[in-house]
C-alpha positions as CSV (number, residue, x, y, z in Angstrom):
1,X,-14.3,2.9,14.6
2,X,-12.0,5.8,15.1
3,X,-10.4,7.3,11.6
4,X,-7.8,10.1,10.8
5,X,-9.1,12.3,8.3
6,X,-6.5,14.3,6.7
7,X,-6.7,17.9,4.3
8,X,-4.7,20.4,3.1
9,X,-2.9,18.7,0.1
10,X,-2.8,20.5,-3.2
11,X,-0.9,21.8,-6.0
12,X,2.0,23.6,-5.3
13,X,4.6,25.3,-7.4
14,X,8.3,24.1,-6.5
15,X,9.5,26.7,-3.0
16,X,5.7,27.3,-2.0
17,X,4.0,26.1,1.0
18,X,1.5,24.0,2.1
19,X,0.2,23.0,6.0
20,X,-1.4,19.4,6.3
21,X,-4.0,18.1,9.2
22,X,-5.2,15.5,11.0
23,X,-7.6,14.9,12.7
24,X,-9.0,11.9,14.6
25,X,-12.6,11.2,14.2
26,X,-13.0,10.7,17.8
27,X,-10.5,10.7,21.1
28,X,-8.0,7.8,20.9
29,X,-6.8,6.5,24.5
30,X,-3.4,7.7,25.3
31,X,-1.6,8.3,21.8
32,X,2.3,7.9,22.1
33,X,3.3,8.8,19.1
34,X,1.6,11.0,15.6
35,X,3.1,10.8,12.2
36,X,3.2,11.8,8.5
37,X,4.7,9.1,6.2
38,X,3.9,9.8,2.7
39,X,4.2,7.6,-0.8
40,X,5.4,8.3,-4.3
41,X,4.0,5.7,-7.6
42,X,6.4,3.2,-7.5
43,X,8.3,3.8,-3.7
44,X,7.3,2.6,-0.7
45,X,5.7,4.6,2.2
46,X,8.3,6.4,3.8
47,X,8.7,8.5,7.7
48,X,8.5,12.2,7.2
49,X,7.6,13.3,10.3
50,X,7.0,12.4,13.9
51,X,5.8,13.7,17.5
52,X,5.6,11.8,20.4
53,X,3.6,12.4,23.5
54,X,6.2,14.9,25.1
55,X,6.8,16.7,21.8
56,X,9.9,15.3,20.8
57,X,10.2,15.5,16.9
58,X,12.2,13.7,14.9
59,X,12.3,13.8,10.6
60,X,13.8,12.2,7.3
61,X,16.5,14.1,6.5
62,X,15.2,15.3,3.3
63,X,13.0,17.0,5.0
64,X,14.5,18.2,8.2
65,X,15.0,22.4,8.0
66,X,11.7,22.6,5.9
67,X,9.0,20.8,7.0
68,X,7.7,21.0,11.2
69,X,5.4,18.7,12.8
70,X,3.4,20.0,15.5
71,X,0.1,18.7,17.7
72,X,-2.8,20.9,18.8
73,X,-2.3,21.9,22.4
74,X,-6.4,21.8,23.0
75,X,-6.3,18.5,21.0
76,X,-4.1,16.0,21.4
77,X,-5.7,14.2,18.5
78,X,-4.8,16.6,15.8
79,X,-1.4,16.3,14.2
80,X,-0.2,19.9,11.8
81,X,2.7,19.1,9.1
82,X,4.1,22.6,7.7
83,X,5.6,22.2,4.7
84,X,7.7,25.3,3.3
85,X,10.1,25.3,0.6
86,X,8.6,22.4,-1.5
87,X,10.5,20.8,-4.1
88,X,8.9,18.6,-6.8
89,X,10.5,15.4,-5.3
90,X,8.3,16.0,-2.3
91,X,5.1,15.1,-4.1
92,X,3.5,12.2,-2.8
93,X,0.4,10.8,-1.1
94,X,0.6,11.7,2.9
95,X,-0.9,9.8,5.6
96,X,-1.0,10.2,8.6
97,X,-0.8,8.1,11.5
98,X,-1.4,7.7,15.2
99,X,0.0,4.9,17.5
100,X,-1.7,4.0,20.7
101,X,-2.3,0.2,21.7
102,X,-3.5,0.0,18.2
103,X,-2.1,1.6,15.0
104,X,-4.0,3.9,13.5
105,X,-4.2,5.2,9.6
106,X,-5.6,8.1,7.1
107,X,-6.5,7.6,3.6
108,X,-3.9,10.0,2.3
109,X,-4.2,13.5,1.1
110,X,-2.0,14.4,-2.2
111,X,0.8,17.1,-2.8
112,X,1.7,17.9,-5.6
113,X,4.7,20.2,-6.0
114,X,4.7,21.3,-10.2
115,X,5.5,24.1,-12.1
């Protein structure tokens, strides 16, 4: 069973940075699209971030400016998110996710942006 494994969460004070991977446990079969969504308590999971096979990009607007997703050119099955400029209303779980013929998710890493 494949599984995206994601790391680099943290603490962060409010304008630092952070960079976020993912990585796919093992090849997934033509992947058209990767993706960070990410969740606060009490909202629902919400599109930060996404690259499609032909590295389009497209982002929330709350984001777009300071964060940039990008794939690994060796490996197609890693996904980077650089975050710069974090404000405390960007701390929330991020997963990441892949979509092939199936849908693929990670477990979530946490950011927390905090003076």
């Amino acid at each position: 069973q494949v599984q995206l494994v994601e790391s680099g969460g943290g603490l962060v004070q409010p304008g630092g940075s952070l960079r976020l991977s993912c990585t796919a446990s093992r090849s997934i079969f033509r992947i058209n699209v990767m993706g960070w969504y990410r969740q606060a308590p009490g909202n629902e999971r919400e599109l930060v971030a996404v690259i499609t096979s032909d590295g389009s990009t497209n982002y929330a607007d709350s984001v777009n400016g300071r964060f940039t997703i990008s794939r690994d050119n060796a490996n197609k099955n890693t996904v980077y998110l650089q975050m710069n400029s974090l404000k405390p209303e960007d701390t929330a779980k991020y997963y990441c996710h892949a979509q092939s013929a199936l849908s693929y998710w990670g477990r979530g890493t946490q950011v927390t942006v905090s003076s």
